[in-house]
N, C-alpha and C positions, 0 to 999 in steps of 0.2 A: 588502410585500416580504418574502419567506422570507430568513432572517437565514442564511448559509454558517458554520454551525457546524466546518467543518473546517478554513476557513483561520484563524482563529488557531493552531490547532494547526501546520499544518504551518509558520507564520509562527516558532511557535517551537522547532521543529526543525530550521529552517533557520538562525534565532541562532546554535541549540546547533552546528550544522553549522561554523557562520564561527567561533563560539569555540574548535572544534576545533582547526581550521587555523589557530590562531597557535603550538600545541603540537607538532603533525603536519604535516610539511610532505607533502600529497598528491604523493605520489608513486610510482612502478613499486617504488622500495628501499625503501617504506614497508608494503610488501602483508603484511609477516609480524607487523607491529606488532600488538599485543595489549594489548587495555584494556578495564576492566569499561563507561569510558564509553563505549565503541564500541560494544559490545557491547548495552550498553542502548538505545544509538539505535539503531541497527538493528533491534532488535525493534520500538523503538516505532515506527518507519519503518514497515516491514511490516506493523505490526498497521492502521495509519491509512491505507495503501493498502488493504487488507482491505475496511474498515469504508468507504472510501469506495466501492473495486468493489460492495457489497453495494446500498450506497445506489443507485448511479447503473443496477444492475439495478433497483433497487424502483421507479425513476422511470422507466425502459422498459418494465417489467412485464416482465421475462422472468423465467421460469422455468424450473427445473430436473426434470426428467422423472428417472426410474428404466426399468430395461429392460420394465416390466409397463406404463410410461404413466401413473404415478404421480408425483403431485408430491412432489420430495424435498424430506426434512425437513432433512438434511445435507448443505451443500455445501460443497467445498472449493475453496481460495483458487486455484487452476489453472482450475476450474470458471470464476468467474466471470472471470476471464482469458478464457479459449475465447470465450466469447460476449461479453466487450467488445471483445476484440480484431477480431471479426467486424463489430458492428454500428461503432466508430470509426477502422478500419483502423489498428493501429498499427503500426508498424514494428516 
């Protein structure tokens, strides 16, 4: 059995998430709140969705073309949005 190297990660972002929220209370009056630890989760949030779009392309085999029909060497995080969203319809 292939071991999900991603969810402890996101197991402890979602900690960090609940530790948040004893400081911040989630709220619409809270939107302008500013913090390096927000700041930092969020990146790490985004980079770990990233990393798992990438993956879950590598296990569909899709690929990314260029306008010549070349397989691209660079692809951006919209990219593999476009074609997850296509093949697991997401809202």
């Amino acid at each position: 059995m292939q071991q999900n190297l991603f969810f402890p990660v996101y197991k402890q972002l979602e900690k960090e998430l609940d530790e948040l929220s004893y400081f911040i209370t989630f709220d619409k009056k809270q939107l302008k709140t500013y913090s390096i630890k927000i700041s930092e989760l969020l990146l790490r949030t985004v980079s770990e969705i990233e990393n798992i779009s990438k993956e879950l392309c590598k296990r569909e085999k899709i690929k990314f073309y260029d306008k010549n029909k070349h397989i691209r060497k660079v692809v951006y995080f919209n990219d593999y949005f476009e074609k997850l969203e296509d093949l697991f319809l997401f809202i």
